[in-house]
Structures are given as C-alpha cells and as structure tokens.
C-alpha positions in Angstrom: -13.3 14.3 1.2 -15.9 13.4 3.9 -15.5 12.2 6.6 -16.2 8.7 7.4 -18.1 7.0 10.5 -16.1 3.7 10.9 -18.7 2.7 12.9 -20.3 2.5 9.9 -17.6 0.4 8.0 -18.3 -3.5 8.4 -15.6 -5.8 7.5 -16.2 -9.8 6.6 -12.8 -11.8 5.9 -13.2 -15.0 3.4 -11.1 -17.9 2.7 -7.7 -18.0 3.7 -7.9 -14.2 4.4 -6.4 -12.7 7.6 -6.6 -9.5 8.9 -2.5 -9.2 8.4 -1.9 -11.3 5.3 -2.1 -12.7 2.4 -1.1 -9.7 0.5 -1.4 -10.9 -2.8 -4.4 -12.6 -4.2 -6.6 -10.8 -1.5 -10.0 -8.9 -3.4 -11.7 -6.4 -2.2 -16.0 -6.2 -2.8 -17.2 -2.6 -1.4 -21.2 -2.5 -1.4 -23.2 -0.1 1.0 -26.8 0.5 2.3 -28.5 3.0 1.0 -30.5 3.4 4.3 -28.5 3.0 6.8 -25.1 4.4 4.8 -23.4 1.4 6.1 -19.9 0.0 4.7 -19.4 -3.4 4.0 -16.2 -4.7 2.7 -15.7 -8.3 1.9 -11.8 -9.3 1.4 -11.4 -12.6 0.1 -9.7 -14.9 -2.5 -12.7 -14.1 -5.0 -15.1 -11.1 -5.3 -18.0 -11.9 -2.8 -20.5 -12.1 -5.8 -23.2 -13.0 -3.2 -23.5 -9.7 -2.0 -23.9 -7.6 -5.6 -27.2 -6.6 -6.0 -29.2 -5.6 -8.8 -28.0 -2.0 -8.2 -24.7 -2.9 -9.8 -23.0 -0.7 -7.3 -20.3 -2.6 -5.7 -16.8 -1.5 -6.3 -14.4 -4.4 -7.3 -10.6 -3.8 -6.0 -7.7 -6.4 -5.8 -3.9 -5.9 -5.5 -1.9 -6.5 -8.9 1.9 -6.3 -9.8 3.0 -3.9 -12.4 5.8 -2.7 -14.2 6.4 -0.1 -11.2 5.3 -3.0 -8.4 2.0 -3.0 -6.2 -0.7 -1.3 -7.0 -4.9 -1.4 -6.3 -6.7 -1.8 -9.4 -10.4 -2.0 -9.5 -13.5 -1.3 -11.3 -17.2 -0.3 -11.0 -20.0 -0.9 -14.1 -21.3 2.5 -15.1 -23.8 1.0 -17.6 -24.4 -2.4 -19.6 -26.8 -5.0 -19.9 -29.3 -5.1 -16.7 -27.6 -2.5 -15.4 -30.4 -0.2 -13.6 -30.4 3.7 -13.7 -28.5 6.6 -15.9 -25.0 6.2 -17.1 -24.4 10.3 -16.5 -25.8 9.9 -13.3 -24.1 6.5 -12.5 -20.4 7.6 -13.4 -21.1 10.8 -11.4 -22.1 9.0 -7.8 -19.3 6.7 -8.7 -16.8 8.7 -9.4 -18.0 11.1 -6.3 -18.7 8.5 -4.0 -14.9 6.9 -5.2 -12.6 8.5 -1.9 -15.9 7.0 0.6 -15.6 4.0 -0.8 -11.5 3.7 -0.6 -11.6 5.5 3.4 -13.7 1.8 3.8 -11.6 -0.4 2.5 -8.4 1.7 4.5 -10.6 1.4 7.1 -11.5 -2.2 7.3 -8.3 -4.0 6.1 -6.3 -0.9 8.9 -4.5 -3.9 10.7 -3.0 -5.2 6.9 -1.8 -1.4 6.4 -0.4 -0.9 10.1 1.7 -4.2 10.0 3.0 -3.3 5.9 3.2 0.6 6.1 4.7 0.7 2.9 1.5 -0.6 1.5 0.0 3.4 2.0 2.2 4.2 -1.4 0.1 1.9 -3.5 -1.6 3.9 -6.1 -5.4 2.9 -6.9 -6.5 2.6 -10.3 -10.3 2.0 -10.9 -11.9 1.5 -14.0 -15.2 2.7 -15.1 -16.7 0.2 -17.2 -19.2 1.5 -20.2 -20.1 1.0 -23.3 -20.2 4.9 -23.7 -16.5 6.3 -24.5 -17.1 9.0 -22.6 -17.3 7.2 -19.4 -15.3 4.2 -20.3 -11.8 5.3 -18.0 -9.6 4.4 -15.7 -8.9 6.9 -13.1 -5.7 7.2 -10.8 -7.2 7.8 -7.0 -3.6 8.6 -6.0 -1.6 6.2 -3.1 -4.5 4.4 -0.9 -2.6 6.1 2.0 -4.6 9.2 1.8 -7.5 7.7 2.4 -6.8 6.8 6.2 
C-alpha cells in the first residue's frame, strides 16, 4: 500500500454530519484530482452527487448493519451507459487504486475512528458494478482499520 500525503486528503462534512457522529446513515463520496492527486471526501446523509464527474470515478461508501453488525459497503461503476473509458482498464485502476482511496476516507473521518475505536474492525465491502460478469464483484477490503 502507498503511502498517503494527508495533506492531500480534503474533507467536506454535509447535513447533520459531525466530525464525531452520526454513525449510522453517514455516506461517504471519494473523488480525486487527477492533476493535483488530491483527496476529497464528502460525508453526508446522501452521496454528494454534485461532485461525480463524467469520469464516473467516485467511490460510493456508507455504513450498513448486517447479520454479523457494522460493516462499510460501497461501490464504484466499472462500465455502463455513459460511462467513459475501458472496463479492463477501469476495474484495474479501481481495484488498484481501492486501499488509496479507503487511507482517505480513514484519513478524513480520523476524529469519528479515534472517539469509536471499535469502528477499525469494520470490514469494507465494495462492489464493482458491470454489465461484464467478469468484473461484476464484490470484494472484501478487510477491517477499514488497516488503512490508517
């Protein structure tokens, strides 16, 4: 995993979204510059669909309950209608570019994790969205913890 600038890692919080709570309900939107390789994580009530661009290269994350309690499930659109560039090459930068893109969100929503330290167990589960089976998955990112 590389390392990550947090310089580089740009938080905005929406709604009724505090640094240190709500737990539940809170959604995560990752999108990043290109040029600058800047961070930007938007944690609100909704995704912040203001910011997707016609890239389609924002990663979508939100806490869910499940049969074995809290967990980070996600997704990102490999390929679809509108959706610009290669699926290969798409679910490769995507699924490469997955543990930068989960060091942000550590990294931005930190003071959440440091007041609920029990919140470093919950396992991340993004989906890959396609139309292609081969790239239609879900794929455990193990506890969000090893991303700090």
């Amino acid at each position: 995993m590389k390392e990550l600038n947090p310089h580089k890692v740009f938080v905005q919080y929406r709604d009724i979204m505090k640094p240190y709570e709500p737990v539940m309900g809170r959604k995560y939107t990752i999108t990043h510059s290109d040029t600058t390789a800047e961070l930007f994580v938007f944690v609100a009530e909704n995704y912040a669909e203001d910011q997707i661009t016609i890239m389609r290269d924002e990663v979508r994350v939100a806490w869910e309950e499940n049969k074995k309690g809290l967990a980070l499930i996600g997704s990102v659109i490999v390929d679809g209608k509108g959706v610009i560039g290669n699926a290969y090459i798409r679910n490769k930068i995507f699924y490469n570019e997955m543990p930068t893109a989960l060091q942000a969100l550590r990294q931005a929503d930190r003071f959440l994790f440091d007041k609920e330290a029990n919140l470093d167990n919950t396992t991340v589960f993004i989906h890959f969205i396609s139309s292609n089976p081969a790239y239609d998955k879900t794929y455990d990112f193990g506890a969000i913890g090893i991303y700090k």
